[in-house]
DRENVOKOL-807482 format. One record per residue: residue in three letters; y, x negated, z negated of N, C-alpha, C in turn. Coordinates in nm, 3 decimals. Each point is the difference from the previous one (the first is absolute). Last residue first. Example, Ala and Ser with C-alpha at 12.3 -4.5 7.8 and 13.67 -1.06 7.14 Angstrom:
2
<rec "SER", <-0.225, -1.285, -0.708>, <0.119, -0.082, -0.006>, <0.109, 0.077, -0.073>>,
<rec "ALA", <-0.572, -0.029, 0.007>, <0.119, 0.089, 0.000>, <0.120, -0.090, 0.000>>,
***
This chain:
85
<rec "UNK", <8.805, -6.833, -7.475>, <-0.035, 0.176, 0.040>, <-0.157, -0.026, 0.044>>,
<rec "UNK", <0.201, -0.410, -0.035>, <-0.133, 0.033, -0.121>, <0.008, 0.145, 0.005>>,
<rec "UNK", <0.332, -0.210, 0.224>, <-0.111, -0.045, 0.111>, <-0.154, 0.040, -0.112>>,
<rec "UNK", <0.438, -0.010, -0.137>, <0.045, 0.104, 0.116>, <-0.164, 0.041, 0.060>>,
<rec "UNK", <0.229, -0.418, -0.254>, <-0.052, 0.127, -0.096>, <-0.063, 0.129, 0.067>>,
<rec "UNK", <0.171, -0.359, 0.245>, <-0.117, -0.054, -0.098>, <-0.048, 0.091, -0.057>>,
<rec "UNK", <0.399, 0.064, 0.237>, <-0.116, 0.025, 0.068>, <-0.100, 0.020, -0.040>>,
<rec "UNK", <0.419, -0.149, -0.188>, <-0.063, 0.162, -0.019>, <-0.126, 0.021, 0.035>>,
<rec "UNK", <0.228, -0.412, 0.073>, <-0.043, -0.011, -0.111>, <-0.059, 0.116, -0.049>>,
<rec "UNK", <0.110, -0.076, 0.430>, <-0.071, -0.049, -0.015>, <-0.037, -0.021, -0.141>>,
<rec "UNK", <0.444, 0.240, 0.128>, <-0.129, 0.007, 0.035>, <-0.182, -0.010, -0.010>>,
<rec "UNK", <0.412, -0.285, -0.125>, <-0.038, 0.139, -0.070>, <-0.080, 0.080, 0.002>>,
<rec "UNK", <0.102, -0.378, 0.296>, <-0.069, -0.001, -0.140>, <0.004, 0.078, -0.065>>,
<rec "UNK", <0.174, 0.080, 0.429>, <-0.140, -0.033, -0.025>, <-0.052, -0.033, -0.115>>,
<rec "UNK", <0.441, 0.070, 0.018>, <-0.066, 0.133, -0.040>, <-0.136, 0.000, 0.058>>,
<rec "UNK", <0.242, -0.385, -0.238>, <0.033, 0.034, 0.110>, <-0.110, 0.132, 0.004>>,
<rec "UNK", <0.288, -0.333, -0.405>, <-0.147, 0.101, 0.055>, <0.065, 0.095, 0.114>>,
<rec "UNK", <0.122, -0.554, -0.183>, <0.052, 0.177, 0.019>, <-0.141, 0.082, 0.051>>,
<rec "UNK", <0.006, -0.515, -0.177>, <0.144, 0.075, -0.067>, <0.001, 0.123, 0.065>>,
<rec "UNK", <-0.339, -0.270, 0.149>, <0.087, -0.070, 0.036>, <0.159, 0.100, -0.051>>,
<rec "UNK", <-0.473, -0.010, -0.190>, <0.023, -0.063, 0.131>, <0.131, -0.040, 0.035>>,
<rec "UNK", <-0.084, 0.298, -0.359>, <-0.041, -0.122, -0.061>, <0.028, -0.136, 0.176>>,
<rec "UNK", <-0.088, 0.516, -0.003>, <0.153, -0.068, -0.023>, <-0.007, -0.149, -0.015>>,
<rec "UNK", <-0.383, 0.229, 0.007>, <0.099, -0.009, 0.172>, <0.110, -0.064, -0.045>>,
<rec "UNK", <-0.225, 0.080, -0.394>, <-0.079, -0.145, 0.110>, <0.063, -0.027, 0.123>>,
<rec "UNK", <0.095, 0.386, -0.296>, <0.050, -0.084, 0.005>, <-0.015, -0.130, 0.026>>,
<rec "UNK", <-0.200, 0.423, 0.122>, <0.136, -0.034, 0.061>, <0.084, -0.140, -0.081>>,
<rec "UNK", <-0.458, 0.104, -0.144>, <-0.003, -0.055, 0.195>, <0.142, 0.001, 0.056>>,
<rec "UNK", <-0.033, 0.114, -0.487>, <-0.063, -0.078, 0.007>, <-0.004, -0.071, 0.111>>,
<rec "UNK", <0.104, 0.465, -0.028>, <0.100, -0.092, -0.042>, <-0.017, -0.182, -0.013>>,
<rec "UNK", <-0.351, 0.346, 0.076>, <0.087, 0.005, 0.069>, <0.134, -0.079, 0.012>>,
<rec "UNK", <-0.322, 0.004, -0.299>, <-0.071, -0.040, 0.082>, <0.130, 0.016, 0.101>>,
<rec "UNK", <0.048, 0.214, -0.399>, <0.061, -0.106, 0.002>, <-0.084, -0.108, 0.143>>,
<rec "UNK", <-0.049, 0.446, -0.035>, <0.142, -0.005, 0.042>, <0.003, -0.169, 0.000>>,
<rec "UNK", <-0.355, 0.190, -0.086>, <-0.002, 0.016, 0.129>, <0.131, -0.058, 0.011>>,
<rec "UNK", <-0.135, 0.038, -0.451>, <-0.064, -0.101, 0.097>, <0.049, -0.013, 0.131>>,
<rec "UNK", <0.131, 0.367, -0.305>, <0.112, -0.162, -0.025>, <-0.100, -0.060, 0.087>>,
<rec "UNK", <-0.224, 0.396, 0.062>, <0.171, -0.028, 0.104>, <0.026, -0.082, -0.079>>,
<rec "UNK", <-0.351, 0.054, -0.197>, <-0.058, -0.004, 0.140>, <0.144, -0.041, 0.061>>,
<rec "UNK", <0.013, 0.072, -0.464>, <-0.057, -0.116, 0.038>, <-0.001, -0.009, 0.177>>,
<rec "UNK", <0.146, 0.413, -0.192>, <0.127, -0.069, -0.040>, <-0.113, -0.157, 0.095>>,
<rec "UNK", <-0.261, 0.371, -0.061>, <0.154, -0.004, 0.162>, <0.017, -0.113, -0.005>>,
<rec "UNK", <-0.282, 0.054, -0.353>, <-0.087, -0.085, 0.117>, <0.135, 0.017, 0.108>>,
<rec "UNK", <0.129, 0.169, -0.404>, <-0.059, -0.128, -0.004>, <-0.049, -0.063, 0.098>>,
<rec "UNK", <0.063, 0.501, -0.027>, <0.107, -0.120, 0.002>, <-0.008, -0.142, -0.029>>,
<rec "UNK", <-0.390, 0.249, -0.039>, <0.063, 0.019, 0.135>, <0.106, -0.070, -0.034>>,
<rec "UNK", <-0.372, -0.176, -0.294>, <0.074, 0.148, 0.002>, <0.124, 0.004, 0.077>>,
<rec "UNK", <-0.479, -0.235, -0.045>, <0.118, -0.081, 0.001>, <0.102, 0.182, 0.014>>,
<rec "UNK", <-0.522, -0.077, 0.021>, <0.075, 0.010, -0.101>, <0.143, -0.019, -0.056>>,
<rec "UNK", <-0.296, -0.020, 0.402>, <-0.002, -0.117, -0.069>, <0.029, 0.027, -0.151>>,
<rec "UNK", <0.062, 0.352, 0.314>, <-0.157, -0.053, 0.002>, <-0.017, -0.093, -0.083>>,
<rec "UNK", <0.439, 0.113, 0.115>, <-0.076, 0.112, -0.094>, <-0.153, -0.035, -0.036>>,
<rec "UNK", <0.257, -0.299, 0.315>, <0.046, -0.008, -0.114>, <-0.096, 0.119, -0.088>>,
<rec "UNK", <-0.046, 0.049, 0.424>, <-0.093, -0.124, -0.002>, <0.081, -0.016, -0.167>>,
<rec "UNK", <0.243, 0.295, 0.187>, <-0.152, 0.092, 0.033>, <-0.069, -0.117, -0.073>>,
<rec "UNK", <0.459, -0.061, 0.122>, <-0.002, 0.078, -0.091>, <-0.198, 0.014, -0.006>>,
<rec "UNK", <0.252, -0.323, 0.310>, <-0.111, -0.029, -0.120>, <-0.006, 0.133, -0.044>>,
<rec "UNK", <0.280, 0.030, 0.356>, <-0.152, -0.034, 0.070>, <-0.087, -0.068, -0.107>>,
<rec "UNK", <0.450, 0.109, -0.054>, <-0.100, 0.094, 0.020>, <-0.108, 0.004, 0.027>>,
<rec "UNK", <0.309, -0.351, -0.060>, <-0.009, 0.052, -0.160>, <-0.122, 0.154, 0.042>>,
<rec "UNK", <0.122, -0.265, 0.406>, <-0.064, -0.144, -0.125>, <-0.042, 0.127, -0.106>>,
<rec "UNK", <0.337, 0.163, 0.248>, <-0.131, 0.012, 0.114>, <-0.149, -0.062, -0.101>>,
<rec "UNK", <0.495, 0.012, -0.125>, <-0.081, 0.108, -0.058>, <-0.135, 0.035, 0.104>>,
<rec "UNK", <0.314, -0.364, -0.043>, <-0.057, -0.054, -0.121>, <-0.068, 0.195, -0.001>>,
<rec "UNK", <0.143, -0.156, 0.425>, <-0.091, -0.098, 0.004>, <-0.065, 0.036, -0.230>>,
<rec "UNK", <0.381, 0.217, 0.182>, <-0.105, 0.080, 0.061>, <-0.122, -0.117, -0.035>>,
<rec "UNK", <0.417, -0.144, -0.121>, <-0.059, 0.140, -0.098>, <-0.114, 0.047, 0.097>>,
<rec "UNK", <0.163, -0.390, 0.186>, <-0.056, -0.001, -0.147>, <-0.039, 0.103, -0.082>>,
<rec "UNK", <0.257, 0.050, 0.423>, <-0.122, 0.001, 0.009>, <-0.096, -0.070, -0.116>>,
<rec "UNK", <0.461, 0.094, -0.062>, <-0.059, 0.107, 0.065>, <-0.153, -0.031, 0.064>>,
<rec "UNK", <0.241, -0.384, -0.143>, <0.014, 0.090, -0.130>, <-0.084, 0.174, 0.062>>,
<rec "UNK", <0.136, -0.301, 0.346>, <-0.096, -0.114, -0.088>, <-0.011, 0.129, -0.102>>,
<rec "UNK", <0.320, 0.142, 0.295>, <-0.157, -0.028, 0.038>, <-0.083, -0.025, -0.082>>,
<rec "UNK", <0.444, -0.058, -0.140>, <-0.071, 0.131, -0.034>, <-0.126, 0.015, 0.077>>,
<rec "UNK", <0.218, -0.403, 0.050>, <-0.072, 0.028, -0.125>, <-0.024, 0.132, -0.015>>,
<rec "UNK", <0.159, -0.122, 0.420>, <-0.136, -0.082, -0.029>, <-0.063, 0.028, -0.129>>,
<rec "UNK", <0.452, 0.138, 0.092>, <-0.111, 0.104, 0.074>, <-0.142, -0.061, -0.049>>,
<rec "UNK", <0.402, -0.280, -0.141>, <-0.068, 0.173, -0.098>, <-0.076, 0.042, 0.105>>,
<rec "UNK", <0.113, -0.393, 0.191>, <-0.079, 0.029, -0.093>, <-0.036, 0.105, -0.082>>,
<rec "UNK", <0.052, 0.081, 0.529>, <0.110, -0.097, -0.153>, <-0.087, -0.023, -0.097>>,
<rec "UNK", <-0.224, 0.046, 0.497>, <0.061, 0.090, -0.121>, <0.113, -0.132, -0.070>>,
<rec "UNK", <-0.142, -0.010, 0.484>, <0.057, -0.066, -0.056>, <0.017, 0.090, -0.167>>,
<rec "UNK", <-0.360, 0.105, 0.336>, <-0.005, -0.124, -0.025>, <0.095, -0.085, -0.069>>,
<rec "UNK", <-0.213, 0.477, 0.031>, <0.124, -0.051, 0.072>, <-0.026, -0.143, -0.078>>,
<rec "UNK", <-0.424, 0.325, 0.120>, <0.088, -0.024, -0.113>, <0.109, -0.097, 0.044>>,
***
């Protein structure tokens, strides 16, 4: 991965792998929600706002450092999520 993005590149990264991070999260409840009684859209919607906001959560801790997110921290904030496949 190139090391000098711009920021829009960085944010459509960021935003493009949020949607995958909020439909990896939202698919992998559909089955365990029905069981519980919780009715499918309900359990997507919960599973991906969680995942996502977990996500957002570690990028903004990176940030929090020293004002910029570097694409190890980005990275490293995906990973987290990456690592419960």
């Amino acid at each position: 991965m190139p090391k000098g993005l711009t920021t829009f590149a960085k944010l459509r990264m960021i935003i493009a792998r949020m949607i995958a991070v909020f439909v990896a999260n939202g698919l992998a409840i559909i089955g365990a929600g029905s069981i519980i009684g919780i009715d499918t859209l309900s359990s997507v919607l919960l599973a991906g706002s969680l995942g996502v906001a977990k996500v957002t959560e570690a990028l903004a801790r990176g940030f929090l450092d020293d004002g910029k997110l570097t694409i190890e921290e980005i990275n490293e904030a995906f990973g987290r999520m990456d690592k419960k496949a």
